[in-house]
N, C-alpha and C positions, 0 to 999 in steps of 0.2 A: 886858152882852149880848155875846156871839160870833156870829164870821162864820164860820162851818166854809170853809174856800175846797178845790176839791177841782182840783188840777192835772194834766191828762191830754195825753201825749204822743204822736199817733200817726203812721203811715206818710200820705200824702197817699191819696188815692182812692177816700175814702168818701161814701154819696150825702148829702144833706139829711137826707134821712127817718132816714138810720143813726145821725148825730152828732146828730138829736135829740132818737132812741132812747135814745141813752148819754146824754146829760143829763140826759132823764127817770128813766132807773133810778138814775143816781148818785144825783140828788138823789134818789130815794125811798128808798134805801137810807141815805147819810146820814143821813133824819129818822129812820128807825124805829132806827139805831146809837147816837145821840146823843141822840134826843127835840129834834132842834133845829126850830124853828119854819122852814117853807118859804120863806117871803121872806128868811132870814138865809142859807138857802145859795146860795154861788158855784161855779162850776161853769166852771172854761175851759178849749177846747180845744185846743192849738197842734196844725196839720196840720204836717207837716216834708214835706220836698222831698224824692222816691228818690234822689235825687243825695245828698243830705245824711244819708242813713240805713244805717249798714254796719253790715252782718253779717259778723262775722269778717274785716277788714279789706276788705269789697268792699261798693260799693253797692247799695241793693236795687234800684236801676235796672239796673248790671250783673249783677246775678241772677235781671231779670225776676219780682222782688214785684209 
């Protein structure tokens, strides 16, 4: 049996409801991609810090993301 794991990296300052929007659709995309059973997919978020996020060498806190 497979764990499909699906790794998602975004900018910080999304609500509740959005990150677990995007959970919901990954995994249901997942299942219908792979036919994988829903309790086998993982799904993790990492939020990154605007400090920690550059766009073309500047951060998206200095660029007001």
């Amino acid at each position: 049996m497979y764990l499909p794991l699906v790794n998602i990296q975004i900018i910080e300052g999304r609500s509740e409801e959005q990150i677990n929007t995007l959970i919901k659709n990954v995994t249901d995309s997942v299942i219908e991609s792979l036919d994988a059973p829903r309790e086998n997919v993982r799904v993790i978020i990492t939020e990154v810090p605007k400090t920690h996020w550059s766009i073309g060498g500047t951060s998206a806190k200095d660029l007001g993301r």
